[in-house]
N, C-alpha and C positions, 0 to 999 in steps of 0.2 A: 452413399448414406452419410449423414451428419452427425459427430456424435460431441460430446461434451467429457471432459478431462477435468477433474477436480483435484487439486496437489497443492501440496507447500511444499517451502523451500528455506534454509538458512540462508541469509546472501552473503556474508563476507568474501566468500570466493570468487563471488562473482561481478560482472561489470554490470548490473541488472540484468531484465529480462530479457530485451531485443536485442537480436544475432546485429556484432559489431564486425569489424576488419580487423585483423589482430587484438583481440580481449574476449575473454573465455565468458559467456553467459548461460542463463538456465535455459532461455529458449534454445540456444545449439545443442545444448548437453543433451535434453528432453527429446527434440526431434531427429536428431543419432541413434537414441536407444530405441523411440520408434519405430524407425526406417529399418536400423536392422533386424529386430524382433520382428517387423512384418510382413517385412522383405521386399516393399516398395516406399518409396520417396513419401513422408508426410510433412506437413506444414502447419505449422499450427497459428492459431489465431487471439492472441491472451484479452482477458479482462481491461487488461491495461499495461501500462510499463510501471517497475518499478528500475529506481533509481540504485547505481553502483552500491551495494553494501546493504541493500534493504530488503528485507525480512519477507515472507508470505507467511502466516498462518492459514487464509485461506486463497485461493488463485482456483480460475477456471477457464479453459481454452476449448475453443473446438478445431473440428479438423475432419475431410473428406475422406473415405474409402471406401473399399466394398464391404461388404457385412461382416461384420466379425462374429466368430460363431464360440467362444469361450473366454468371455471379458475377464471374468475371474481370474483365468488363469494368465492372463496377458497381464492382469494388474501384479500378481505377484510375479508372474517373468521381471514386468517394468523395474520395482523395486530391486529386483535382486540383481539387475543390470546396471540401476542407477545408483551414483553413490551419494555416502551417508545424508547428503545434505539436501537430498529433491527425497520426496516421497509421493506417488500417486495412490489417492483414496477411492478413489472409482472412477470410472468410465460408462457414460449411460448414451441411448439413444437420443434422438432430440429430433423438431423437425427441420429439414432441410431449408426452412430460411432462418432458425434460430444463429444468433450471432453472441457470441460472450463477450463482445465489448457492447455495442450498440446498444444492443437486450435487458444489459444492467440497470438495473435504476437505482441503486443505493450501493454503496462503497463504503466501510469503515475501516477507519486506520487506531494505532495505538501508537503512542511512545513511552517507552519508558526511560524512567529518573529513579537513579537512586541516588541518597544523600549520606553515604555512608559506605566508606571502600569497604567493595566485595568483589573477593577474587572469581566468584564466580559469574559475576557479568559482567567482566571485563568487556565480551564481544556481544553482551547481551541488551546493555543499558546504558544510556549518559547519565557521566556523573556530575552531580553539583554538589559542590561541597560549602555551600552558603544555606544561610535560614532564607527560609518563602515562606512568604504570604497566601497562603492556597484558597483562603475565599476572595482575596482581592482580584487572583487569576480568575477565581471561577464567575467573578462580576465582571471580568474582560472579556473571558468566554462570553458570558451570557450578551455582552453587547454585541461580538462578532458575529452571533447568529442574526441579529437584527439585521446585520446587511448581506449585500449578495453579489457588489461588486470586487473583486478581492485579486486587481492586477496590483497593490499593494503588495502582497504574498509570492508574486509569481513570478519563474524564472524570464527575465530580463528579455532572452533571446528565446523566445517559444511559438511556433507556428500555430496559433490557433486563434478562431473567430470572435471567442466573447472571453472574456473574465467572470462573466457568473456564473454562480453557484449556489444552489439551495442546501445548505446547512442547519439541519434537523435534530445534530446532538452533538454537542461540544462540552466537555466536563473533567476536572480532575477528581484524581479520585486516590486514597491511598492505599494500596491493596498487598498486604499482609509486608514486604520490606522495599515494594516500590509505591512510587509513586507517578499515574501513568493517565496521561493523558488522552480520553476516545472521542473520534471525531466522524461524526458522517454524515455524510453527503448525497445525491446525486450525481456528483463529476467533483475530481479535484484536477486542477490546476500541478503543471512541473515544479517542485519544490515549493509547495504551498503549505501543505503538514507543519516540515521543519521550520519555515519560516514564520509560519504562528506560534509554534512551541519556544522558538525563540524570542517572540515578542510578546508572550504571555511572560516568560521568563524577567525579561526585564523589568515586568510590574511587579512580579514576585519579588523580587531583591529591593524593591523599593525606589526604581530608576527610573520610573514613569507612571503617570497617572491613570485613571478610567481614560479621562479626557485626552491624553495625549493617546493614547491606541485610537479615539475617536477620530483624531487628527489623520493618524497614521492610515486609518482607514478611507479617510474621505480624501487622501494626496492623492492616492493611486501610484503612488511612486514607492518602488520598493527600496530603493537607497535608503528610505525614512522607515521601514522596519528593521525592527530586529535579525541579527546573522541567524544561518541555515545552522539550524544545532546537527551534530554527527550522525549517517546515517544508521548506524551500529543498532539506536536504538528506536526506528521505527516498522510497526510491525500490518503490512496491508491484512485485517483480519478477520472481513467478513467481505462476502458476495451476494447481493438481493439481487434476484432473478423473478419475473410474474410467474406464478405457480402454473402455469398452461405450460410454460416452456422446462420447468421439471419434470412435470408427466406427461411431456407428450411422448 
């Protein structure tokens, strides 16, 4: 039977999500406390990878077995196994071709900025400690959703067949002592997030125009964006799934 694992995670501890060769990640940690709580070998399958240091607010994986007959109680075994920085929310059935990466159709991430030392997001937020322009971002944002080619944004060395991306919500937004960035999509691209946060940022400080992001966008070269801002404060924090593959 197939079932579906819905959890967050803090990442600083970790090397991201995918099992490395010497670097400790959430997928290792997650499918150890499975396997021994179940008492057979599981494997799980994530929404996506997140990058060394990067957040999940929301994350969903599946994973094969035989029928599990007290979810409840396996969710809170999970937690009490796992430590403080993974938490699983539930565990539901699903059908047996349902897939948590493929299945997705919509991804949202966040970053957050604050501008203003605070000892308590040291490992929560990037900080800038410069004035921004946040409608001039938000009129850079609004251009970047016009396009959908975006190997501009993307890590240099990354195995994959296209560079688009349908981006459906890009926006700042200042939210009670941050200031935080939500972006989403149908697929994002290895280090594309940070690398727009970064190059929104440079039009905030006043170090490039609408028109030079125009530029930047239409190079495809990503030497000509902005640096990858810190992972610390990007947060993967929603998962769209078609509502058949919820309740099946």
């Amino acid at each position: 039977m197939r079932y579906f694992i819905e959890f967050s995670y803090f990442g600083k501890a970790y090397h991201g999500w995918q099992i490395q060769p010497n670097a400790i990640t959430v997928q290792q940690v997650l499918e150890k406390a499975f396997s021994t709580l179940i008492g057979d070998k599981i494997a799980l399958v994530a929404a996506g990878r997140t990058d060394a240091g990067v957040h999940a607010k929301q994350m969903f994986a599946h994973f094969d077995c035989e029928g599990l007959e007290n979810i409840e109680d396996l969710v809170f075994r999970l937690n009490s196994f796992l430590p403080d920085d993974i938490s699983v929310k539930s565990i539901f059935e699903v059908s047996k071709t349902a897939h948590a990466r493929f299945n997705a159709v919509e991804r949202t991430y966040e970053y957050w900025l604050v501008q203003k030392k605070n000892p308590f997001y040291i490992e929560h937020a990037h900080y800038v400690n410069r004035s921004l322009d946040v409608v001039k971002m938000n009129k850079a944002s609004q251009l970047i959703m016009s396009y959908s080619d975006f190997e501009c944004f993307s890590k240099s060395k990354t195995e994959v067949h296209t560079f688009l991306c349908d981006i459906n919500k890009a926006e700042w937004q200042l939210v009670d002592d941050r200031l935080i960035f939500t972006i989403t999509a149908n697929r994002f691209l290895r280090n594309m997030v940070r690398a727009t946060v970064g190059t929104l940022l440079e039009v905030g400080i006043g170090k490039w125009s609408i028109e030079d992001v125009k530029t930047i966008l239409e190079s495809k070269d990503r030497t000509k964006a902005g640096v990858s801002v810190p992972a610390k404060g990007l947060y993967l924090s929603a998962i769209k799934y078609p509502q058949e593959i919820i309740n099946s």
